[in-house]
N, C-alpha and C positions, 0 to 999 in steps of 0.2 A: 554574421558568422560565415568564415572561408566554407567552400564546400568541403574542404579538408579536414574540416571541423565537425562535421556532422559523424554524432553519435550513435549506437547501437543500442536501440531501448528491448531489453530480453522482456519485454513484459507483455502481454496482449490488449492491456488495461486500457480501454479509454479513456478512464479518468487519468492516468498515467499517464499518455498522449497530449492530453487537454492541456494539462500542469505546464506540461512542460511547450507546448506552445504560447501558453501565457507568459514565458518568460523567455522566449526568444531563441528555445534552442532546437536547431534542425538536427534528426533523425530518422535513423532507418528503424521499423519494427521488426524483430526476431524473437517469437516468445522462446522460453527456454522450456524444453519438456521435461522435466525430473519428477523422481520420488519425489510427493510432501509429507509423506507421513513421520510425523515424530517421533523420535527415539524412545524407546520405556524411560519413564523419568526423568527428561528429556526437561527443562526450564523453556520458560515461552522465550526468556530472554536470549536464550541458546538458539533456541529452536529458530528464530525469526532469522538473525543474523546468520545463520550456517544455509538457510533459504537464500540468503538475498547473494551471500557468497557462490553456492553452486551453480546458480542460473546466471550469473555474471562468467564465473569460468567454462560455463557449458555452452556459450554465445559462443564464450572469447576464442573459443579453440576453427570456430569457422569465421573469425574474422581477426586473427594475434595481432595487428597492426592497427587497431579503432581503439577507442575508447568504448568500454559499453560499459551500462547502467541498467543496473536491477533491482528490486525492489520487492519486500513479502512485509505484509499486512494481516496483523491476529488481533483480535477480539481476545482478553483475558480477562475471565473470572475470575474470581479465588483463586487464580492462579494456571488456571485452568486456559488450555488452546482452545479458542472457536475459529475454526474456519469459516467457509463457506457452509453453506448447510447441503447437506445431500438429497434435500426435495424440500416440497412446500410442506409437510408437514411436520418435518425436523427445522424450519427454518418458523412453524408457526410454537414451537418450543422453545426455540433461541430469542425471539423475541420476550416472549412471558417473563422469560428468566431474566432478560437486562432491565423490563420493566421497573420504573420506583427504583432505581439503584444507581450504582456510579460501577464504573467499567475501566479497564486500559484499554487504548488503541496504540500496539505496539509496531512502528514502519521502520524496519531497517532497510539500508541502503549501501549497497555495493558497486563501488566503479572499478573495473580491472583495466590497468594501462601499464603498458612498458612490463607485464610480467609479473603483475604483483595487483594483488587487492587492495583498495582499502574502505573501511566499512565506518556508518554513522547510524546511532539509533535515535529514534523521535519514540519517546512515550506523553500520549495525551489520556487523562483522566475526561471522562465523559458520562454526564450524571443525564440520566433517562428520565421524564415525567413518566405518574402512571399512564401503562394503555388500557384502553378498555379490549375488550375482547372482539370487539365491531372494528376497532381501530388497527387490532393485529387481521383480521382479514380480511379490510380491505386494501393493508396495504401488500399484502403475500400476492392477492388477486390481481393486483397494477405488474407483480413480475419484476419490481424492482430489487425486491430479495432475494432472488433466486442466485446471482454469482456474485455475491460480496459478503466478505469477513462478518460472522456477526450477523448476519441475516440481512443489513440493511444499509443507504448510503445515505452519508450524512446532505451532498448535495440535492437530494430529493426531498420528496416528501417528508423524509421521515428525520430533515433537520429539526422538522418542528415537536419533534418527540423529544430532541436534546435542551433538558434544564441548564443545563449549565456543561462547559468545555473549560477545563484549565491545559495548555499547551497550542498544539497546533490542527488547527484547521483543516490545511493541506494536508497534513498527516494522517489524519485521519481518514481524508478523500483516498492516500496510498502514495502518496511522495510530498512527505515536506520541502518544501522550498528552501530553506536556510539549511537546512542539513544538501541538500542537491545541489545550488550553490557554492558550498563547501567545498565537496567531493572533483563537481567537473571547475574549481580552479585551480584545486591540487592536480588535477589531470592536465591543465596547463591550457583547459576554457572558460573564458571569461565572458561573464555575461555582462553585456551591456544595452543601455538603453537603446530601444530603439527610435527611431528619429522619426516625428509624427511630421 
């Protein structure tokens, strides 16, 4: 990929970072600062994509010439938004509650190019084993839950707490791959193998 090519990732994400070096594509990091709080009555489905849109246009305006890509990741309940938790002992209750259950992991994805958005959603269903109560802290104690959706990331530890995943992997990490794909080759970048 031309240096002409290289993208605007609004995100501060490592795992966002990561993804998208495993598939070959060069970027500059610029998280976007905005509002996250959801609207009253607000749908997660709303909620995510209107996320992944303003931090893509809130890039774009310090850079209208790039391509940038953004990306908001929710934890939904019953319907219900889980962010991030607001300390270890809000995040030692977001665990309990996914415990024994099945969950969405909702990532939508925003590219802004040429002036215009356009947006992809990945919803993955993710069925939890029981925790024990040993197991929710020690995993709060390791500090891997403290800044992700949900209390928890599935590349750690705590994949081994997931029974069962129906959708996307990456998605749930915070950028699916086939929806990102999608997106930067409507933007007019194509990913290609790289040559070992």
């Amino acid at each position: 990929m031309s240096r002409n090519n290289m993208i605007v990732l609004a995100s501060g994400s490592p795992r966002r970072a990561e993804l998208l070096l495993q598939i070959g594509v060069e970027f500059q990091i610029v998280p976007a600062d905005i509002d996250e709080t959801p609207k009253p009555n607000e749908l997660a489905v709303d909620y995510v994509q209107r996320m992944a849109a303003e931090k893509a246009v809130t890039v774009a305006r310090l850079f209208p010439d790039r391509v940038v890509l953004a990306a908001d990741t929710s934890v939904i309940v019953d319907g219900e938004i889980w962010g991030k938790p607001l300390d270890r002992q809000h995040a030692k209750v977001m665990l309990a509650g996914l415990s024994g259950r099945s969950h969405q992991v909702m990532t939508a994805l925003a590219v802004f190019c040429g002036g215009g958005v356009a947006l992809e959603l990945n919803v993955t269903e993710v069925e939890f084993a029981v925790l024990t109560p040993e197991q929710i802290d020690t995993y709060i104690a390791s500090g891997d839950a403290d800044d992700k959706a949900g209390a928890y990331g599935i590349q750690g530890v705590a994949g081994c707490f997931v029974k069962h995943l129906s959708g996307s992997y990456s998605g749930v990490m915070g950028l699916p791959l086939y929806e990102t794909a999608v997106l930067l080759g409507k933007a007019g970048i194509i990913l290609e193998p790289a040559n070992e």
